[in-house]
DOVOPA-169916 format. One line per field, with one value per residue (C-alpha): residue in one letter; x, y, z. Coordinates in steps of 0.2 Angstrom, whole numbers, plus 2048, in hexadecimal, padded with zeros to 3 digits. Example, Ala and Ser with C-alpha at 12.3 -4.5 7.8 and 13.67 -1.06 7.14 Angstrom:
2
residuo	[A | S]
xx	[83E | 844]
yy	[7EA | 7FB]
zz	[827 | 824]
END
This chain:
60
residuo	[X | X | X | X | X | X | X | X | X | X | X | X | X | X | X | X | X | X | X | X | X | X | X | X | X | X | X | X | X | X | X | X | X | X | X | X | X | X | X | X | X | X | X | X | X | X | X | X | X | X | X | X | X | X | X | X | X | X | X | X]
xx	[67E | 688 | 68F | 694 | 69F | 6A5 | 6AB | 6B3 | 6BF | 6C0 | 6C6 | 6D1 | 6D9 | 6DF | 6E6 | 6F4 | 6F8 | 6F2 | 6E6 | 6F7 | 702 | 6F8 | 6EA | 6EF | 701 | 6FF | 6F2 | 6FC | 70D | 70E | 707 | 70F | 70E | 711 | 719 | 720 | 722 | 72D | 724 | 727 | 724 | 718 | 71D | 713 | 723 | 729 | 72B | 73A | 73B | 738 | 745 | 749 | 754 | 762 | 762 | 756 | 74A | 737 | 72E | 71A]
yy	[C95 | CA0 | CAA | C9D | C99 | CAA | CA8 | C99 | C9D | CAD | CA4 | C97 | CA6 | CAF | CA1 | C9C | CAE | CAF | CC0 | CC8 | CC5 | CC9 | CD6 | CDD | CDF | CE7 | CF2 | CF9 | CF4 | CE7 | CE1 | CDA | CC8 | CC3 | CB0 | CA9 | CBD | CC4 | CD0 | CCB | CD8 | CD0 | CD8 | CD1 | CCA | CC3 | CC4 | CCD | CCE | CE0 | CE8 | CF4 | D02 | CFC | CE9 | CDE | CD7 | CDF | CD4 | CD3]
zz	[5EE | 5E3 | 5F1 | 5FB | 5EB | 5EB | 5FB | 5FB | 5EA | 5F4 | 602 | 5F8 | 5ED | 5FB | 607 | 5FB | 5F6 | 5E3 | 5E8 | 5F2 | 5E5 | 5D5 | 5DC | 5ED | 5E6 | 5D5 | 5DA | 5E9 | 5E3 | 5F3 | 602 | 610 | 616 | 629 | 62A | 639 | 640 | 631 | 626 | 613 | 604 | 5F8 | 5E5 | 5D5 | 5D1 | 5E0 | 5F3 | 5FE | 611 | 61A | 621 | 631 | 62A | 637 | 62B | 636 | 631 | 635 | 640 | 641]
END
């Protein structure tokens, strides 16, 4: 029972983007997000798009 909990708060913090932003994010820096083939920056303090060196956006 008490994993089953685990896994769905688990599940739950990591589908709307609470364990990116504030565990994945301040323990690396960032991690990156893919949403409708654009890959975002995800920063503890907030979120940027990814950028090719020529200006485009970086797509998944």
């Amino acid at each position: 029972m008490n994993k089953l909990v685990v896994m769905v708060l688990a599940m739950a913090l990591a589908g709307c983007g609470w364990f990116d932003r504030k565990v994945t994010a301040n323990l690396t820096g960032y991690s990156v997000a893919c949403v409708e083939g654009v890959r975002y920056l995800q920063f503890p303090s907030g979120v940027t798009v990814q950028y090719e060196r020529d200006g485009r956006p970086k797509l998944c």
